[in-house]
C-alpha positions in Angstrom: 3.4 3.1 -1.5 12.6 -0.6 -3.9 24.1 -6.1 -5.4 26.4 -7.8 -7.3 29.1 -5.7 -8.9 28.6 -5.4 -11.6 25.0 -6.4 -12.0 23.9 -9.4 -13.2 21.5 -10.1 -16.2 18.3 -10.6 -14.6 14.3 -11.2 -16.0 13.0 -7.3 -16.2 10.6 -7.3 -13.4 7.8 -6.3 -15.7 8.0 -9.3 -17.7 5.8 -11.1 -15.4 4.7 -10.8 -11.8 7.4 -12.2 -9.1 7.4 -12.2 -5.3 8.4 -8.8 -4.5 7.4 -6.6 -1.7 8.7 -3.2 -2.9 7.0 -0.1 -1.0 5.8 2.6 -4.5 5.7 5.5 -3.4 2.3 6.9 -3.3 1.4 10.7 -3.3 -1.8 11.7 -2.1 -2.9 15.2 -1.8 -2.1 16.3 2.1 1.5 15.5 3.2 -0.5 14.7 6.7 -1.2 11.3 8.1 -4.9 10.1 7.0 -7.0 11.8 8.3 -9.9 9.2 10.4 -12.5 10.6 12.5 -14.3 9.3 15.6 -12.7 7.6 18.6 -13.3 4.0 18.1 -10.2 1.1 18.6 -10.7 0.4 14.6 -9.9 3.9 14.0 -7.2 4.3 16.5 -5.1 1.2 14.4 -5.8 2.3 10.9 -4.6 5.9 12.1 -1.6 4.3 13.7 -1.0 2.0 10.7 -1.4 4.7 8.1 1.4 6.9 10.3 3.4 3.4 10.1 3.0 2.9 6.4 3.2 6.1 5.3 6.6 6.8 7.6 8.1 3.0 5.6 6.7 4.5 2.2 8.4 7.6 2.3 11.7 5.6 3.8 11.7 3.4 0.8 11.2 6.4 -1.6 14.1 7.7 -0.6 16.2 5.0 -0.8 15.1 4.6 -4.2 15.9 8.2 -5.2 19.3 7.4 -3.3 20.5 4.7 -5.6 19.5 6.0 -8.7 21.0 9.1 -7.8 24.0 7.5 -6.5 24.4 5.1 -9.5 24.0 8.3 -11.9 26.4 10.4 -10.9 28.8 7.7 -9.1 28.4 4.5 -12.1 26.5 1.4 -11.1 29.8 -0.7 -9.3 29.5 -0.4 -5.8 33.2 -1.5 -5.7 34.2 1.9 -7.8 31.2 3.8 -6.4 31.6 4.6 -2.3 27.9 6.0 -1.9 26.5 2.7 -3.4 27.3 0.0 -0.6 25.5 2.3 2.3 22.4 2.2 0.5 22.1 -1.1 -0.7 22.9 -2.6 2.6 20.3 -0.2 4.1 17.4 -0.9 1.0 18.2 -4.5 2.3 17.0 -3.9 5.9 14.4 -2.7 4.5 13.3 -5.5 2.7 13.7 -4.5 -0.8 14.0 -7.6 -3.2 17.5 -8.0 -4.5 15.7 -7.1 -8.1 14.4 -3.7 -6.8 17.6 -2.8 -6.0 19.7 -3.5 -9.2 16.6 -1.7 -11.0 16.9 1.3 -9.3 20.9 1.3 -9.6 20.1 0.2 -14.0 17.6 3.1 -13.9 20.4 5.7 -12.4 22.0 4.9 -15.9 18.8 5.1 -18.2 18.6 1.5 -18.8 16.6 -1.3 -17.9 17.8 -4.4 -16.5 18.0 -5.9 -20.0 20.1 -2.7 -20.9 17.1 -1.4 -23.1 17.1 2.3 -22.8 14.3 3.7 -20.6 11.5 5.9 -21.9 8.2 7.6 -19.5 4.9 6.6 -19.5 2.2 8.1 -17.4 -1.2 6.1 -17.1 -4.4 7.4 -16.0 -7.2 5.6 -14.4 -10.5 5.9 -12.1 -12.0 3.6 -9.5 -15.3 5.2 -10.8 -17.7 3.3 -8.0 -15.2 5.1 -5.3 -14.7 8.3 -7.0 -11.0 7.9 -6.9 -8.8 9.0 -9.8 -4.8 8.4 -10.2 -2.0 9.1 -12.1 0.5 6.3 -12.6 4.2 7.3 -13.2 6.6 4.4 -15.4 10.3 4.3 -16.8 9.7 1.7 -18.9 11.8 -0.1 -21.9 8.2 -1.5 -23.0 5.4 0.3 -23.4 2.6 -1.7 -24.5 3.6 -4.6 -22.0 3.4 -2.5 -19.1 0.0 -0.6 -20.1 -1.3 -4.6 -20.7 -0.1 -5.3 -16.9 -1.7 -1.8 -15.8 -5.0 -2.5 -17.4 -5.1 -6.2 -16.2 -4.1 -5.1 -12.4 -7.2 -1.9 -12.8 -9.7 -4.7 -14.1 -8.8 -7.2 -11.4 -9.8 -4.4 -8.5 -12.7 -3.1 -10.8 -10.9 -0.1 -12.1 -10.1 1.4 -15.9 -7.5 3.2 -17.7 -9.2 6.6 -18.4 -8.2 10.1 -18.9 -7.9 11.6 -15.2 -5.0 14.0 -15.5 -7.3 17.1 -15.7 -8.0 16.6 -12.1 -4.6 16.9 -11.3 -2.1 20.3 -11.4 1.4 19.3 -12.5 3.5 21.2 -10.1 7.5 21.6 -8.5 8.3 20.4 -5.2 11.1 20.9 -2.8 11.4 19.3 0.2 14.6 20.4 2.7 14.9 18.9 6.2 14.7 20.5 9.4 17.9 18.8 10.7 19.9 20.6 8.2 18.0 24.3 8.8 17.5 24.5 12.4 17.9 27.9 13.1 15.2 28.5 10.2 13.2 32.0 10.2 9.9 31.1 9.1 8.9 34.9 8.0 12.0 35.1 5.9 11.5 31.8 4.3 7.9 32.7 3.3 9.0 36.4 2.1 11.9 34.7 0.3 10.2 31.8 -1.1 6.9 34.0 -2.2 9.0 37.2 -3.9 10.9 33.5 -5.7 7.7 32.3 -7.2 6.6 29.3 -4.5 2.8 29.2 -4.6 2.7 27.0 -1.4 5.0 26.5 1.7 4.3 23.5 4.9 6.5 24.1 7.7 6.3 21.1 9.2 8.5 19.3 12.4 11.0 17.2 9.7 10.7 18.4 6.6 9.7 22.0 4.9 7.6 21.9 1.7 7.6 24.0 -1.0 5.4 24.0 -4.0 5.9 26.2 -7.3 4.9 25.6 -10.7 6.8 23.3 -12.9 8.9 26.1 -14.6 10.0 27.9 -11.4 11.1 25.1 -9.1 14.7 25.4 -10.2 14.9 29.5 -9.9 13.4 29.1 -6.5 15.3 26.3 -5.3 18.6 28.4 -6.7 17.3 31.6 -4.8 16.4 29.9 -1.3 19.7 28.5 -1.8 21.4 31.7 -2.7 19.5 34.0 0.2 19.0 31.0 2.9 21.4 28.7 2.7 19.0 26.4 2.1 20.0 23.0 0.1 16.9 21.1 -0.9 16.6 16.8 -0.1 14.5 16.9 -3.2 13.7 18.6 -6.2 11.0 17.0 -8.4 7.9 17.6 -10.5 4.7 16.1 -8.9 0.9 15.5 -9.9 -1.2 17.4 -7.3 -5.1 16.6 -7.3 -7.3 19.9 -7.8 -9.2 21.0 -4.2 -12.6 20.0 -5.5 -12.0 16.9 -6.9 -10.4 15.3 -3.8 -12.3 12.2 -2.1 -11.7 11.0 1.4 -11.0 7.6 1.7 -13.8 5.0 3.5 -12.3 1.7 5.3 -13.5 -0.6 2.6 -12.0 1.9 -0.2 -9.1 1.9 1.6 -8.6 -1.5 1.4 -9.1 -2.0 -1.6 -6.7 0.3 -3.0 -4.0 -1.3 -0.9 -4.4 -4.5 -3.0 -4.6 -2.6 -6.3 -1.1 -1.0 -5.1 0.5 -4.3 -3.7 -0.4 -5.6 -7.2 1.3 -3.1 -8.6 4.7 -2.9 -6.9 4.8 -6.0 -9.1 5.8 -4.4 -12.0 9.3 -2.8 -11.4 8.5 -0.3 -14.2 6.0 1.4 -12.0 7.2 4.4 -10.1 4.9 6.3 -8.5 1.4 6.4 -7.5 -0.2 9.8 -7.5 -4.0 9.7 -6.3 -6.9 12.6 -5.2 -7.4 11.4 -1.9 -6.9 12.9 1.6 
């Protein structure tokens, strides 16, 4: 589910909804491609195009966690900050609007684009007809104009703002990357990360996931560190969707949900999308 040094004033992108194709990044509850069953050439192509979109969504997340990142410890000048030109050039290729950019690089220093300070806001909502529940995720310097864009976006698609968060756990993730552990030792890791605190680990083929709960992610992160030499990508606090309220997505759900998201990448206060599908 996105530079002029130093940035120009621009029109906060939740003022109003501008041509923007920004990727959110959108959490569901497996880390797997969708899972689609039968053989037929309609499920082959939305299999194939969920790998796609899901391999650009997570690209784009990281880019955006790599400029405001970059921008917080580094300033927002790419002409006094080295890391900065890198990313934007390669945000660019991926087609993130010029606006996207100099958000994430104004939200690395707290602010909005207007230079408002930033403040979080998490919305809940249902698609009640599709059994589908979400958590949405904001930095916003406005409140009660992007909760009016929210709720107009959810009624357009047939959704509603309502309390959804107790389907959800809120837990700590770290993500490393296989590139950077190659010679990794899967028992240790799991006696390791277990005798930490991690309630959950995903050895997977690029990345390793582990999952802890929100007050042990840093202790476990420092100890995998300490006995592994293990550096995680990303550390971060996520919304994962309970096991028994997790719905599996039908073609025309699916679709429909892409437009609610699209709408959404609209508003550059939105940050992620956390739903309770697999």
């Amino acid at each position: 589910m996105p530079l002029s040094a130093p940035l120009r004033p621009l029109l906060p992108a939740a003022q109003g909804y501008g041509r923007c194709t920004r990727r959110l990044p959108v959490r569901s509850f497996t880390t797997s491609p969708v899972k689609l069953s039968g053989h037929s050439r309609w499920a082959k192509i939305k299999h194939d195009k969920g790998k796609a979109d899901k391999a650009k969504s997570k690209t784009r997340s990281f880019i955006t966690q790599e400029l405001i990142a970059a921008s917080k410890y580094g300033g927002p000048d790419p002409a006094l900050n080295p890391r900065l030109p890198a990313l934007i050039a390669n945000a660019k290729k991926l087609g993130f609007p010029k606006p996207s950019i100099e958000a994430a690089i104004a939200r690395g220093q707290g602010i909005s684009l207007s230079g408002r300070a930033l403040e979080p806001m998490t919305v809940d909502f249902m698609f009640p007809d599709l059994n589908v529940a979400g958590l949405i995720e904001c930095q916003t310097d406005n409140k009660a104009r992007t909760m009016q864009h929210i709720r107009d976006a959810l009624k357009h698609h047939d959704g509603t703002a309502t309390p959804a968060s107790y389907m959800f756990d809120r837990r700590g993730k770290l993500v490393f990357l296989r590139t950077e552990i190659p010679n990794l030792d899967e028992n240790k890791l799991f006696e390791v990360a277990v005798e930490a605190g991690a309630e959950d680990i995903d050895v997977g083929t690029e990345e390793v996931v582990v999952l802890t709960s929100p007050n042990e992610v840093a202790a476990v992160a420092e100890l995998l560190t300490a006995q592994l030499g293990m550096k995680p990508e990303r550390q971060e606090l996520v919304w994962e969707p309970k096991e028994d309220a997790t719905v599996e997505l039908t073609s025309e759900s699916n679709d429909r949900l892409e437009r609610f998201l699209e709408r959404l990448e609209y508003d550059g206060s939105v940050q992620e999308v956390h739903l309770n599908t697999i």
